[in-house]
TORKOL-4160 file (C-alpha; in steps of 0.2 Angstrom, whole numbers, padded with zeros to 4 digits, m for minus):
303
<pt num="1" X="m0009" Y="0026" Z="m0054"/>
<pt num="2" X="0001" Y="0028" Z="m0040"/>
<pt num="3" X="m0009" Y="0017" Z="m0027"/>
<pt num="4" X="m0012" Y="0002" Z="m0041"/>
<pt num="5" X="0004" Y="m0006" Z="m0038"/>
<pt num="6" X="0001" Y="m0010" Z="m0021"/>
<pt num="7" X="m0015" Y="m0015" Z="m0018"/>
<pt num="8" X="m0015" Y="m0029" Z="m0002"/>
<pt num="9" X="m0013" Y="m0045" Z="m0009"/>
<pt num="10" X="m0023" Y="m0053" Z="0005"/>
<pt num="11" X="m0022" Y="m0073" Z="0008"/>
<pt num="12" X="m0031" Y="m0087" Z="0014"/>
<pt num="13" X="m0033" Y="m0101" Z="0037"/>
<pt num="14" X="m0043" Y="m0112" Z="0047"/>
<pt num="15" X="m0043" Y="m0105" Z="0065"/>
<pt num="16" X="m0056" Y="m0117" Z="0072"/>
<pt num="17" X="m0046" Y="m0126" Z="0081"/>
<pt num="18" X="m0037" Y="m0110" Z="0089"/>
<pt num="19" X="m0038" Y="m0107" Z="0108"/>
<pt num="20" X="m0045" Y="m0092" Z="0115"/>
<pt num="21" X="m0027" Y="m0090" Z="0125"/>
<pt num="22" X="m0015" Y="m0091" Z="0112"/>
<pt num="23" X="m0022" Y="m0074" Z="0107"/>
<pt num="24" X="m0010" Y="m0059" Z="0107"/>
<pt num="25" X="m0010" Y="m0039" Z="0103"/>
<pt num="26" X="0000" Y="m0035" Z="0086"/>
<pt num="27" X="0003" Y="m0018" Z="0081"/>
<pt num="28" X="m0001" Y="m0018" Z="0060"/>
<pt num="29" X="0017" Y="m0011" Z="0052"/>
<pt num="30" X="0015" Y="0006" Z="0045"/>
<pt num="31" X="m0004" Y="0012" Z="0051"/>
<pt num="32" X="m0010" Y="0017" Z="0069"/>
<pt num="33" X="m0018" Y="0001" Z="0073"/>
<pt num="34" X="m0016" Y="m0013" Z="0083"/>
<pt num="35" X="m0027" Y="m0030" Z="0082"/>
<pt num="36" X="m0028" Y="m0047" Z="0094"/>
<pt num="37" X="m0023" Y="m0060" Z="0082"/>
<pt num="38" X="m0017" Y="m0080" Z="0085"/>
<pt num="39" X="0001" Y="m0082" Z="0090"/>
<pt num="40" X="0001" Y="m0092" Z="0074"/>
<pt num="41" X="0000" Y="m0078" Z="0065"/>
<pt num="42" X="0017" Y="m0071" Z="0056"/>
<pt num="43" X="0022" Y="m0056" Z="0050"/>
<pt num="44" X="0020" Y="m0052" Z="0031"/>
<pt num="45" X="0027" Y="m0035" Z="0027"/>
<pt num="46" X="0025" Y="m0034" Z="0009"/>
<pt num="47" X="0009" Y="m0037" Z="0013"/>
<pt num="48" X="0006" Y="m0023" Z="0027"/>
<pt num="49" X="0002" Y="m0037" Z="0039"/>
<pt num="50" X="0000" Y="m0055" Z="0049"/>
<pt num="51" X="m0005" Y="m0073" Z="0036"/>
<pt num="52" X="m0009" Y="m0087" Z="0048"/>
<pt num="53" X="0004" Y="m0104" Z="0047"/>
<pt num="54" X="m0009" Y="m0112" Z="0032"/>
<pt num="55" X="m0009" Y="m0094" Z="0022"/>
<pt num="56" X="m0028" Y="m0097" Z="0022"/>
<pt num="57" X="m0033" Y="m0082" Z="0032"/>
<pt num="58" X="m0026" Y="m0065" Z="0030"/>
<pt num="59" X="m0026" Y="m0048" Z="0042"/>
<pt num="60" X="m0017" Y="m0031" Z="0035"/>
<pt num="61" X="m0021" Y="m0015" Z="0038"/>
<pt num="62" X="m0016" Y="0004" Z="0029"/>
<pt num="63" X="m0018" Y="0022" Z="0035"/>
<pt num="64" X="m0027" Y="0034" Z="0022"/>
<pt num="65" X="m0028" Y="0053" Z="0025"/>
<pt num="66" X="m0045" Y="0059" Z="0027"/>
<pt num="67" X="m0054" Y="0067" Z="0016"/>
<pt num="68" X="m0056" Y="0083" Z="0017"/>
<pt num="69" X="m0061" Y="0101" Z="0011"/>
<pt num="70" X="m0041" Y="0104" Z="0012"/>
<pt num="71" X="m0038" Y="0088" Z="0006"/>
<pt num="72" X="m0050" Y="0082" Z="m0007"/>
<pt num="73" X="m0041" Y="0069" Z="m0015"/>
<pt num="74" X="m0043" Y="0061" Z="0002"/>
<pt num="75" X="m0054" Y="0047" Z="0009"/>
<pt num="76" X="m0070" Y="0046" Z="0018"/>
<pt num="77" X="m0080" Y="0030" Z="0029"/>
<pt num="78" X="m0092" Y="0034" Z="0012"/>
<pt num="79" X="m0079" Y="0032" Z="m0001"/>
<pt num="80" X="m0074" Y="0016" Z="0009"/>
<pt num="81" X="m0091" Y="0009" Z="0010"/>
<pt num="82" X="m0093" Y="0014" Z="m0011"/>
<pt num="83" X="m0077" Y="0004" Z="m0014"/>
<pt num="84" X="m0082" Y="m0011" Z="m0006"/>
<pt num="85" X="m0100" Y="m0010" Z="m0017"/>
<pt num="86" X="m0089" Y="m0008" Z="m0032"/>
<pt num="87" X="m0078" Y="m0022" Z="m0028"/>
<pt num="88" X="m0089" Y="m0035" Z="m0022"/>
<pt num="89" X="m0106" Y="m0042" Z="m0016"/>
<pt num="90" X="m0109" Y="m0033" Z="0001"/>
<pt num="91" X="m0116" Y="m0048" Z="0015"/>
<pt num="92" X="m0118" Y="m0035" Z="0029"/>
<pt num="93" X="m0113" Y="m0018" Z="0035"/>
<pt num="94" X="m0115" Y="m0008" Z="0051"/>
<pt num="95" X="m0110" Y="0007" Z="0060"/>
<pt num="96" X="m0095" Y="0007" Z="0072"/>
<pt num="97" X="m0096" Y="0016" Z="0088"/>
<pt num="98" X="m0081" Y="0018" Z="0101"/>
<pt num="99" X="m0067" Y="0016" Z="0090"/>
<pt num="100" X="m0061" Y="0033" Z="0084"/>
<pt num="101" X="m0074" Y="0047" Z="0079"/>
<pt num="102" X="m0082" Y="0035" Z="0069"/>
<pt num="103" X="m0081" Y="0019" Z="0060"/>
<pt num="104" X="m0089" Y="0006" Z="0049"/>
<pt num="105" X="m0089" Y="m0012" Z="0047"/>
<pt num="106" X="m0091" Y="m0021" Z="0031"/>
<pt num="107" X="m0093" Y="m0040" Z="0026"/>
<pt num="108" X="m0091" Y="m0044" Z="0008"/>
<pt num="109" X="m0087" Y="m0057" Z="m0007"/>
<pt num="110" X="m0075" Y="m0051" Z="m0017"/>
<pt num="111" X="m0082" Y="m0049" Z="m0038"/>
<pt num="112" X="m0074" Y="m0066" Z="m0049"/>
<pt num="113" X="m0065" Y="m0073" Z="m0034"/>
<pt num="114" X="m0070" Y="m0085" Z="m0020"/>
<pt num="115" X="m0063" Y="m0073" Z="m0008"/>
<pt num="116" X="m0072" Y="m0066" Z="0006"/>
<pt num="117" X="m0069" Y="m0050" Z="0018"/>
<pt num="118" X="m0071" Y="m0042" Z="0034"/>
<pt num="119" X="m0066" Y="m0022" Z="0031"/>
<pt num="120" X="m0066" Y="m0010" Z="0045"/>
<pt num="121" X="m0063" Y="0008" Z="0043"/>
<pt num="122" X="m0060" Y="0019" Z="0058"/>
<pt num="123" X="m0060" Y="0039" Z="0055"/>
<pt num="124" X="m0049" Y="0047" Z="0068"/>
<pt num="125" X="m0045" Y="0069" Z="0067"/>
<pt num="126" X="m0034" Y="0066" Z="0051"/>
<pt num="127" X="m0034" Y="0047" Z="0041"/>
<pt num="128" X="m0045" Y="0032" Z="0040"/>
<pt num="129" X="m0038" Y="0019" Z="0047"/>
<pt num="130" X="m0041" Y="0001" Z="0037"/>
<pt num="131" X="m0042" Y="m0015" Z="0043"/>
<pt num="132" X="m0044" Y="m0031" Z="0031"/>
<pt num="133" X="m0047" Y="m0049" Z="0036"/>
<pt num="134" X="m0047" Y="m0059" Z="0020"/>
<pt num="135" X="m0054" Y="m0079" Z="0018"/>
<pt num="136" X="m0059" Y="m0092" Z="0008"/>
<pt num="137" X="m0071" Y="m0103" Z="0019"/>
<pt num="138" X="m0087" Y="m0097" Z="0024"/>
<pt num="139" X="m0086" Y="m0105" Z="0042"/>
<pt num="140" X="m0071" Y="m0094" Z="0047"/>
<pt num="141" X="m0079" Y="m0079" Z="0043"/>
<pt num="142" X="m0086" Y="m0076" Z="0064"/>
<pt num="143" X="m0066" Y="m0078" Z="0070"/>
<pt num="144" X="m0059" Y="m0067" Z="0056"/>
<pt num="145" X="m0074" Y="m0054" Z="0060"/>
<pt num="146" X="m0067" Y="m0057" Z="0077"/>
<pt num="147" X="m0047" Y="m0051" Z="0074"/>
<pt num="148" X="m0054" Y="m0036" Z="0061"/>
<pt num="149" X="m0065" Y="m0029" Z="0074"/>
<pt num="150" X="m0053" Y="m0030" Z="0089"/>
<pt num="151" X="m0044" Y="m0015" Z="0079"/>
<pt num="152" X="m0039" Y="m0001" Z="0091"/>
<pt num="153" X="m0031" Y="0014" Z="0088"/>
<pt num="154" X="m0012" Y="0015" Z="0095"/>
<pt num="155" X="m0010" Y="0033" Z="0104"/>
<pt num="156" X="0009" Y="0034" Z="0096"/>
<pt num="157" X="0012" Y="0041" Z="0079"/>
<pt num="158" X="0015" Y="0027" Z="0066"/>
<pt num="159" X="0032" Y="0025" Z="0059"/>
<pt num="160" X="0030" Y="0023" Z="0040"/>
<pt num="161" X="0044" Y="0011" Z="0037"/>
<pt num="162" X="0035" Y="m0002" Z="0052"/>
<pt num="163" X="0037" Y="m0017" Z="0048"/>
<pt num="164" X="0045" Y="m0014" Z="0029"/>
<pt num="165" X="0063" Y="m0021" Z="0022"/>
<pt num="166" X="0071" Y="m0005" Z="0016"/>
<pt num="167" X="0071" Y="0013" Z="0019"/>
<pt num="168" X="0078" Y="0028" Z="0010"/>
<pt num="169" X="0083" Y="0045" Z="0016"/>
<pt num="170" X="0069" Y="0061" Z="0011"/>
<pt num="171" X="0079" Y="0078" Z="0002"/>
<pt num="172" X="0068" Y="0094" Z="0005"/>
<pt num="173" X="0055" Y="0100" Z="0001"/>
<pt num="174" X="0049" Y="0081" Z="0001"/>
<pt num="175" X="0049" Y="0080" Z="0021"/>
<pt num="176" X="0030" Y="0071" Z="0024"/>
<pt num="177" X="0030" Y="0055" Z="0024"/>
<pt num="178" X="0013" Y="0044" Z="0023"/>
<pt num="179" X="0012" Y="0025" Z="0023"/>
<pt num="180" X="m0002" Y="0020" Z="0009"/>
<pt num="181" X="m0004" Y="0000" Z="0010"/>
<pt num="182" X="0016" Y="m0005" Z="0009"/>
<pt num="183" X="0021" Y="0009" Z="0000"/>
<pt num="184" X="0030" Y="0024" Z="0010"/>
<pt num="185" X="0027" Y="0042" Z="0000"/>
<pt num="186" X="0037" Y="0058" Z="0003"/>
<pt num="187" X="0029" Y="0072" Z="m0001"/>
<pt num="188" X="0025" Y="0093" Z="0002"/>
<pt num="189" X="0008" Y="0088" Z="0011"/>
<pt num="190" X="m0001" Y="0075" Z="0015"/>
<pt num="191" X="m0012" Y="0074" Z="0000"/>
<pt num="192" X="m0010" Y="0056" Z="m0008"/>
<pt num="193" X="m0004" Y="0058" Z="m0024"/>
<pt num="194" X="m0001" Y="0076" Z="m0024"/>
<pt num="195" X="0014" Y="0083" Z="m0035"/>
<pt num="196" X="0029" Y="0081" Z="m0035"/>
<pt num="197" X="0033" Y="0065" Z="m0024"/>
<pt num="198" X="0043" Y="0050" Z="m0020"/>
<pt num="199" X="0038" Y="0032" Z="m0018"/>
<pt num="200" X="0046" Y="0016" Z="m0011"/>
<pt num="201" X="0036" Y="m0001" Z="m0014"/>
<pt num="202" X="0039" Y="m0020" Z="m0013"/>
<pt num="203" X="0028" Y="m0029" Z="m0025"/>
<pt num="204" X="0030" Y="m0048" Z="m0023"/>
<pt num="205" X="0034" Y="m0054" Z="m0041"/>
<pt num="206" X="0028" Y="m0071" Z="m0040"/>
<pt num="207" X="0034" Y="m0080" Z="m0055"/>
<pt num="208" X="0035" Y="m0065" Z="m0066"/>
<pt num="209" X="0052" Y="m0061" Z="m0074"/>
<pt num="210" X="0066" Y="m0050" Z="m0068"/>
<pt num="211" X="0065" Y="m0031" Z="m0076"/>
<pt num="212" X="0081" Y="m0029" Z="m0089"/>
<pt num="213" X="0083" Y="m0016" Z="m0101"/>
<pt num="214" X="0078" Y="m0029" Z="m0111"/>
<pt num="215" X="0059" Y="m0030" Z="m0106"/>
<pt num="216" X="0059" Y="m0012" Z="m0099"/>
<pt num="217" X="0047" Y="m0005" Z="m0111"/>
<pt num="218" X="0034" Y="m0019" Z="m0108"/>
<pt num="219" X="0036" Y="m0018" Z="m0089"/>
<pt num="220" X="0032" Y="0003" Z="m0090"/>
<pt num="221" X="0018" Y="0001" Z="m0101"/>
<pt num="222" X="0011" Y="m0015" Z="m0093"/>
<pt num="223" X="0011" Y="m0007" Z="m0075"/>
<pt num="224" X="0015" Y="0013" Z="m0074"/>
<pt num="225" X="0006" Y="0016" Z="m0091"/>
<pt num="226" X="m0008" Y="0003" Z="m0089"/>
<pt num="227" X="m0021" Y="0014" Z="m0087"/>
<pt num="228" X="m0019" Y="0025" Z="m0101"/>
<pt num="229" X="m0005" Y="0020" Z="m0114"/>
<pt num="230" X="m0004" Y="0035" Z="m0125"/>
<pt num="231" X="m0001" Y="0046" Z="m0112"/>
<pt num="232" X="0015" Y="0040" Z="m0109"/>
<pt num="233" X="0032" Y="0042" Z="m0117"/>
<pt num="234" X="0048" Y="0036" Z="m0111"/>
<pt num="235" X="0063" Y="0047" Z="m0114"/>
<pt num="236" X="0078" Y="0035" Z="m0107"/>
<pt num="237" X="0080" Y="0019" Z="m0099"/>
<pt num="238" X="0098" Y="0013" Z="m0092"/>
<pt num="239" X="0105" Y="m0002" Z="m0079"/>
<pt num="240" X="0105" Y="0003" Z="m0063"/>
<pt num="241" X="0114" Y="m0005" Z="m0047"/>
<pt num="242" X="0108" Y="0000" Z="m0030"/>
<pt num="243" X="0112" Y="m0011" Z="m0013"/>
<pt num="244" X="0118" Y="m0025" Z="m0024"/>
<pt num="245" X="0102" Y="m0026" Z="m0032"/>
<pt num="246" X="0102" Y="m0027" Z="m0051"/>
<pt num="247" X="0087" Y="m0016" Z="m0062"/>
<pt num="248" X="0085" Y="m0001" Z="m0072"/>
<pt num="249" X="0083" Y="0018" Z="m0071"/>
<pt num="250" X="0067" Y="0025" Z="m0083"/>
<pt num="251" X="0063" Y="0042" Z="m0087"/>
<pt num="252" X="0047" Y="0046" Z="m0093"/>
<pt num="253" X="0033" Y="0060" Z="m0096"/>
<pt num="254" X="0017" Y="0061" Z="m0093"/>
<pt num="255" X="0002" Y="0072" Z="m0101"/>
<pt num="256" X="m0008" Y="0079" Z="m0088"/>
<pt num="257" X="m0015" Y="0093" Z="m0081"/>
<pt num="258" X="m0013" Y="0105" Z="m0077"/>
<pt num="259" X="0004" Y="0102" Z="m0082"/>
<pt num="260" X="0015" Y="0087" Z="m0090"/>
<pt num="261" X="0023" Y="0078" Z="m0075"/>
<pt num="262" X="0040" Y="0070" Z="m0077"/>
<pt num="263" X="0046" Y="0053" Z="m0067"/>
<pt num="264" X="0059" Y="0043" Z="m0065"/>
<pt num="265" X="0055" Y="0024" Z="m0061"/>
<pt num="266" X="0070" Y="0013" Z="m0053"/>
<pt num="267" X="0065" Y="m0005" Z="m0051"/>
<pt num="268" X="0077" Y="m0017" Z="m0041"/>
<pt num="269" X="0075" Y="m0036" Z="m0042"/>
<pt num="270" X="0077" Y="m0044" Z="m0025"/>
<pt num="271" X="0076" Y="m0065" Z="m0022"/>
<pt num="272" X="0055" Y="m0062" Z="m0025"/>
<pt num="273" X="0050" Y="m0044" Z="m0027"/>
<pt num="274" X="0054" Y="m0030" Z="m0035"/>
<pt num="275" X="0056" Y="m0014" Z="m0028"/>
<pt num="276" X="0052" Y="0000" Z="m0034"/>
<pt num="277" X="0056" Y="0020" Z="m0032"/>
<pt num="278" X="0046" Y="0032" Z="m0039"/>
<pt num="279" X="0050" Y="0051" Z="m0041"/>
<pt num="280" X="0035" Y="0062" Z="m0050"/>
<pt num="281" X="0036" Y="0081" Z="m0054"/>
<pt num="282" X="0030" Y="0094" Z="m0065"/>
<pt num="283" X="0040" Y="0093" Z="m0081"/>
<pt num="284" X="0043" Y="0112" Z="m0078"/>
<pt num="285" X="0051" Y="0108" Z="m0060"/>
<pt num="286" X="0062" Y="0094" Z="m0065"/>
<pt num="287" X="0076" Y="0102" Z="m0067"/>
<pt num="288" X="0075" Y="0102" Z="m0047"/>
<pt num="289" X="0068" Y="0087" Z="m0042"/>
<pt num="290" X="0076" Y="0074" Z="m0053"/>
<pt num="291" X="0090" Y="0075" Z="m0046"/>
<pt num="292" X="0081" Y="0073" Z="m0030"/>
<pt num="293" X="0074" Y="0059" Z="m0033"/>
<pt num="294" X="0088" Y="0048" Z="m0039"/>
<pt num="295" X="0099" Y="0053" Z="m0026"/>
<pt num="296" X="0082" Y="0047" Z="m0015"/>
<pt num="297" X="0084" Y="0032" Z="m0023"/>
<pt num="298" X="0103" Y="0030" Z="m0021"/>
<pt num="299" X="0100" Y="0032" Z="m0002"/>
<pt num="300" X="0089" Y="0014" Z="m0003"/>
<pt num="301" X="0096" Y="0003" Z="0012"/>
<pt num="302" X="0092" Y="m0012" Z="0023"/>
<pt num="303" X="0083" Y="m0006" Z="0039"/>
């Protein structure tokens, strides 16, 4: 559930007419991995990386910790490749050699949508690190390969709030902090979605409507509770105020196991997105880290 909300909404550019020496190295926000892209290319955070000047061709990127015996709620080159199978019609795919320990390159079209992508994963001592070139015309697909592939991994540690608009401040034990897409997670250790944990996300809104108390209840079950409706109870929703930025404070519980978890979910409405801070514990530990959380939440400033 926790990584739904911000899968990478990827977009689509015609770089034909683009000179070879109008190339430049960009470092992709929030991951350990720099790519050579057009100058034309701007930087999207709430997308985790660059759209070309005509939004027709896309390049973002995200760091994964790797699967292991440790971690097994991790990711592997394997799971990668399965993902993409799942997702799409797979055009070509080959082994990558000199770019980490190993690495694996993927074309694909993307299932009910004239979309096409480059994905390449690149397995270094602790993540996979992903890079995505997303486009719509077939013909760009050599120069989009191109950008995806260039990927190389940066020798400094990443930091997670690269390239994002806000920031908050971690209260122990939550002192890890991983980047997963735009989404920036404090946690115990470094297991995605382990228990219990913090979130900040920006989810571009489009023309969907502001979240009130009003509409609350329909936003929860229509994005946290999606998956599984009767799962969910909500115990409290109340306005909340955080950097100017008008939303609402929801306090829920979750059946799980091995234990009930308890969350509290503040949403912000900014010009187009809403941000959105997450705090998940056991119900037996919220005593502690409820209070956590929202003072996390309370900490939410400009960078």
């Amino acid at each position: 559930m926790l990584y739904s909300k911000y899968a990478l909404f990827l977009s689509l550019i015609s770089l034909n007419s683009v000179a070879a020496d109008k190339w430049a190295i960009r470092k992709i926000p929030g991951c350990s991995v720099s790519v050579t892209i057009p100058l034309q290319f701007k930087l999207k955070p709430e997308m985790g990386g660059f759209v070309g000047p005509d939004s027709a061709i896309s390049v973002a990127g995200t760091s994964v910790p790797l699967l292991t015996s440790r971690n097994p709620d991790g990711l592997s080159l394997e799971s990668l490749s399965q993902s993409a199978v799942a997702s799409g019609t797979v055009l070509s795919k080959e082994s990558v050699q000199g770019k980490g320990k190993a690495g694996v390159l993927i074309n694909r079209k993307m299932k009910n949508a004239n979309i096409y992508q480059w994905t390449l994963g690149i397995q270094t001592d602790t993540s996979i690190e992903i890079v995505i070139g997303s486009y719509q015309n077939p013909a760009d697909s050599p120069l989009v390969k191109r950008m995806v592939y260039s990927a190389q991994i940066t020798p400094s540690l990443a930091d997670p709030f690269d390239g994002l608009k806000y920031k908050f401040t971690v209260e122990a034990p939550l002192s890890r902090l991983n980047r997963v897409a735009t989404a920036v997670i404090a946690a115990t250790d470094d297991k995605p979605g382990s228990i219990p944990h913090f979130s900040l996300g920006q989810v571009v809104r489009g023309t969907a409507p502001r979240v009130t108390v009003q509409n609350a209840s329909q936003f929860f079950q229509s994005v946290y509770a999606r998956s599984n409706p009767n799962n969910f109870k909500i115990e409290s929703v109340r306005p909340e105020k955080i950097l100017g930025l008008e939303g609402v404070e929801i306090v829920a519980v979750e059946k799980s196991r091995p234990k009930d978890n308890k969350a509290v979910h503040v949403i912000l409405n900014d010009d187009t997105s809403w941000i959105m801070l997450d705090g998940v514990c056991a119900t037996d530990q919220a005593s502690l880290f409820l209070p956590k959380f929202k003072k996390m939440a309370q900490s939410l400033r400009l960078k």
